[in-house]
ChimeraX commands (.cxc) that place a marker at each C-alpha (Angstrom):
marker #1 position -23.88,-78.31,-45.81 radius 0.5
marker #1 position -26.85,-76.22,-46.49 radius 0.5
marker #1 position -29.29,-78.15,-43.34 radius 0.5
marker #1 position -26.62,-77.17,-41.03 radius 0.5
marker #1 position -26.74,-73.29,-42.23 radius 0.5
marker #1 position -30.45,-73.44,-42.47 radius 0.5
marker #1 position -30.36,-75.11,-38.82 radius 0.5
marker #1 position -28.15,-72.58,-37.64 radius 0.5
marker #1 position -30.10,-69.47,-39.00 radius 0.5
marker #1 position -33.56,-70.95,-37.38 radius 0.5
marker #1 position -31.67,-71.31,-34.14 radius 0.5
marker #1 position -30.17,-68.08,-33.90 radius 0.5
marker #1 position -33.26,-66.32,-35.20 radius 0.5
marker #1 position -35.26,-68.31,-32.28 radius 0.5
marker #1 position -33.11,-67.45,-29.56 radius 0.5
marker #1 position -33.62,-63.60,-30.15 radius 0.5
marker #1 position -35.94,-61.83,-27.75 radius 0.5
marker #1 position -38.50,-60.18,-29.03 radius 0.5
marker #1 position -39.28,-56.26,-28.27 radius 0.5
marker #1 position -42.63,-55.08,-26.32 radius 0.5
marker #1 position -44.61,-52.65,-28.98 radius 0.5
marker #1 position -44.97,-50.39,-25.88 radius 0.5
marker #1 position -41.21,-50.45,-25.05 radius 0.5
marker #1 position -39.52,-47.28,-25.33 radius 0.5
marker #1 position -36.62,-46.81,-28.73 radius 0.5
marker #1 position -34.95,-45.11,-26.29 radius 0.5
marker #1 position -34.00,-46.09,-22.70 radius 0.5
marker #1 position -32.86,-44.20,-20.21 radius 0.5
marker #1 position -29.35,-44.34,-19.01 radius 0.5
marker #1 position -29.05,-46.21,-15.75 radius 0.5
marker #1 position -25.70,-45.83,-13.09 radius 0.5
marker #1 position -24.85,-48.52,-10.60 radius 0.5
marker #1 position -26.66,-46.02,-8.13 radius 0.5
marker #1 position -29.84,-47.09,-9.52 radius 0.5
marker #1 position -30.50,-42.95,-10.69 radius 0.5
marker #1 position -31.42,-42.46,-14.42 radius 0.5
marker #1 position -30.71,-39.48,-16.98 radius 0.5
marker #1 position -32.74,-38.54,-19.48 radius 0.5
marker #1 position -32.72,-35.62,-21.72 radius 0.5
marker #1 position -36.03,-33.97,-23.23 radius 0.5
marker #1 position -38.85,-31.10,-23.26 radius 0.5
marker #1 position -40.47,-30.20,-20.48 radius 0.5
marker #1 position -44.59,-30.17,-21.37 radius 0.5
marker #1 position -47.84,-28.63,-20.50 radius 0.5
marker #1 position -48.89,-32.48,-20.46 radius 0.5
marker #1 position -48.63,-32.80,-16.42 radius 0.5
marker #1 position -51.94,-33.03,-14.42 radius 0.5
marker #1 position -50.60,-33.24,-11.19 radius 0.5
marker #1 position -46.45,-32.80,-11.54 radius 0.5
marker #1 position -43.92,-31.03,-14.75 radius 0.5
marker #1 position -44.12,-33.58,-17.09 radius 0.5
marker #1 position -40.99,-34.23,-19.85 radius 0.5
marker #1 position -41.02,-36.00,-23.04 radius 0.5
marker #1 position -37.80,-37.83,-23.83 radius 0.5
marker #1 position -35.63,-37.41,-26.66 radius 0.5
marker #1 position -35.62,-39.78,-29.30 radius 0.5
marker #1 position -38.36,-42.33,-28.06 radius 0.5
marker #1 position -40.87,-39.25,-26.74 radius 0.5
marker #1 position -41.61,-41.47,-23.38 radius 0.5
marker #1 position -43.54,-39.28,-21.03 radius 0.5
marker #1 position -41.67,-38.59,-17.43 radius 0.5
marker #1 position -43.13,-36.67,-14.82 radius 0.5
marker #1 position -41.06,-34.69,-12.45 radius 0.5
marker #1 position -41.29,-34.89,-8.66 radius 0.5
marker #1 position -39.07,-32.62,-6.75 radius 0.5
marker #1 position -36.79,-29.25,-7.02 radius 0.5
marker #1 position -37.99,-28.49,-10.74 radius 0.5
marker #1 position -38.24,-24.40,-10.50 radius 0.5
marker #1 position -36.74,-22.08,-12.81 radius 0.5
marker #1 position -37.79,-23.61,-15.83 radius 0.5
marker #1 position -40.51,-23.40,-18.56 radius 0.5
marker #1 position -42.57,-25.86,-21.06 radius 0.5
marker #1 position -40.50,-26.31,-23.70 radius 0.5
marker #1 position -37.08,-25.98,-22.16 radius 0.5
marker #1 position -34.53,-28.88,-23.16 radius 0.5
marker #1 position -33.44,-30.39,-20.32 radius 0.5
marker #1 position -31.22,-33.20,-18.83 radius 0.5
marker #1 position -32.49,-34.67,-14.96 radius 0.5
marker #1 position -30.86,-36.95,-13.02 radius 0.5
marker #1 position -33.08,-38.57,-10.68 radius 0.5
marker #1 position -34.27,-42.15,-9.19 radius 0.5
marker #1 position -38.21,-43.76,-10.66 radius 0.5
marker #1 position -40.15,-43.12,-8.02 radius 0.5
marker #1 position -42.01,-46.61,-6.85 radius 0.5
marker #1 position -45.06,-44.68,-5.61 radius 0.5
marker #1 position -46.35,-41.18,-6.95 radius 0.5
marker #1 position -49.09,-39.02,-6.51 radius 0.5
marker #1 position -48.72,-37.81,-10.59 radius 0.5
marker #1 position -51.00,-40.19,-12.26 radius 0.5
marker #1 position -49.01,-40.59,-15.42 radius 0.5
marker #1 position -45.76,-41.62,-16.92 radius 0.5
marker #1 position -43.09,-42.46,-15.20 radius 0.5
marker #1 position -42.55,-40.37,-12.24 radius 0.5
marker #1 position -39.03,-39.39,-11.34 radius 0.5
marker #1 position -37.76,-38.36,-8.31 radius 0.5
marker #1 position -35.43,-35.05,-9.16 radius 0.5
marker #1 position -31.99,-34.70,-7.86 radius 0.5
marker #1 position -30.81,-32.53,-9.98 radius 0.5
marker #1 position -32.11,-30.98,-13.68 radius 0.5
marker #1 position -29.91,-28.58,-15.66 radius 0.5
marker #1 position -31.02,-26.61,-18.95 radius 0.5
marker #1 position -29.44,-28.51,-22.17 radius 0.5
marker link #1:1,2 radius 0.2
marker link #1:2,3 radius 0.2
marker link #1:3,4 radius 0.2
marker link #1:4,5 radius 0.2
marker link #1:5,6 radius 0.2
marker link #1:6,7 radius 0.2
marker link #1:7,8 radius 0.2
marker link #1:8,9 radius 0.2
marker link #1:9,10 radius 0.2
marker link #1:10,11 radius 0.2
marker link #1:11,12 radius 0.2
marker link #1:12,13 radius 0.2
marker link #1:13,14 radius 0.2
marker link #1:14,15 radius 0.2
marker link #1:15,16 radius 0.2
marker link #1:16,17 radius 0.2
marker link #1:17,18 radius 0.2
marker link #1:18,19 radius 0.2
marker link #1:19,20 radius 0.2
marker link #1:20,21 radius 0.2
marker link #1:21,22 radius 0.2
marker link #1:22,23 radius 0.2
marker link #1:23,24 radius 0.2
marker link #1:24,25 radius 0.2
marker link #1:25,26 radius 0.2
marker link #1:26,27 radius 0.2
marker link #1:27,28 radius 0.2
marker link #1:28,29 radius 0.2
marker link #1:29,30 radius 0.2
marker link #1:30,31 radius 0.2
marker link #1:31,32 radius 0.2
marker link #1:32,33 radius 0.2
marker link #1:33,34 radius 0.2
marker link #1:34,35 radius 0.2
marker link #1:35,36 radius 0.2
marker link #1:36,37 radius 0.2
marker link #1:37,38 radius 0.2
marker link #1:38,39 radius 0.2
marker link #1:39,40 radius 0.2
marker link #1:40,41 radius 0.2
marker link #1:41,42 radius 0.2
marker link #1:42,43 radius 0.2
marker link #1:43,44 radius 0.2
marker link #1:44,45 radius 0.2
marker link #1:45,46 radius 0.2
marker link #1:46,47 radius 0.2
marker link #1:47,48 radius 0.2
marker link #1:48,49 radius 0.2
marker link #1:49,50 radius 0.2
marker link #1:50,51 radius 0.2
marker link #1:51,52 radius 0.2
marker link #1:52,53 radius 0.2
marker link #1:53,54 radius 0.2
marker link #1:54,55 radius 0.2
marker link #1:55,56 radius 0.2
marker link #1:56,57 radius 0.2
marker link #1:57,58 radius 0.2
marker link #1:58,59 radius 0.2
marker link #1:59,60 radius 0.2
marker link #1:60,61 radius 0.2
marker link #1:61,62 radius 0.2
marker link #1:62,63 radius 0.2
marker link #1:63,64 radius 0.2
marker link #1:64,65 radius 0.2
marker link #1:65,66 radius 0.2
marker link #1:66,67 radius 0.2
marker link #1:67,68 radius 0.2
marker link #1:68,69 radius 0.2
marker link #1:69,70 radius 0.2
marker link #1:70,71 radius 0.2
marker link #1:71,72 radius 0.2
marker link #1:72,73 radius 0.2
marker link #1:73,74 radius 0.2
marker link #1:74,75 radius 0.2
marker link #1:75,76 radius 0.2
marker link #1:76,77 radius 0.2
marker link #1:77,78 radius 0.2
marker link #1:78,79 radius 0.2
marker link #1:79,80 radius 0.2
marker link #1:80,81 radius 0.2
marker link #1:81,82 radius 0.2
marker link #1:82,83 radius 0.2
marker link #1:83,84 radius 0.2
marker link #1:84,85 radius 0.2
marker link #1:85,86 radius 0.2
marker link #1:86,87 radius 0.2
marker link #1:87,88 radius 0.2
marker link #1:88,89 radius 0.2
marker link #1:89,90 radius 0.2
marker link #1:90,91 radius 0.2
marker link #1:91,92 radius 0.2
marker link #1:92,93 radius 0.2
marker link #1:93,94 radius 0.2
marker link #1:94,95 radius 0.2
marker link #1:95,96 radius 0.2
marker link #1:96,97 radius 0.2
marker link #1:97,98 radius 0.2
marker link #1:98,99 radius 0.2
marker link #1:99,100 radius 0.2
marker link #1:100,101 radius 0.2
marker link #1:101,102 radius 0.2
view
């Protein structure tokens, strides 16, 4: 009896995928609309765009879009799409469709 459970705990330990170091703790949430959430700080860290860190796994966003009205270091939640091309050279750039003060 004891091959079998040792066979079974290799097996199921084998078919477990294994985690990317530079994956995120945290991912964002994702609707069938393709448009993600995520809830953080907005930074000074932006070259080009607002830039956001992300609660919980600190992943850095930047912002493309309607974005006024706020200031580094306000907690916010944005709904938006990840932008495929962007101009803001770091993170990864979300296209704003709406952000709200959390």
């Amino acid at each position: 009896m004891r091959p079998l459970l040792l066979l079974l705990f290799v097996a199921t330990a084998c078919s477990q995928t294994p985690t990317s170091a530079n994956e995120p703790a945290v991912q964002p949430a994702t609707d069938t609309q393709g448009e993600v959430t995520i809830i953080g700080k907005l930074t000074a860290e932006g070259v080009e765009c607002r830039a956001l860190r992300a609660d919980g796994s600190n992943e850095l966003y930047t912002l493309t879009g309607k974005t006024g009205g706020f200031a580094n270091g306000d907690h916010v939640k944005v709904v938006g799409k990840i932008a495929e091309i962007s101009y803001c050279m770091q993170g990864t750039t979300i296209a704003v469709k709406s952000i709200t003060r959390v």
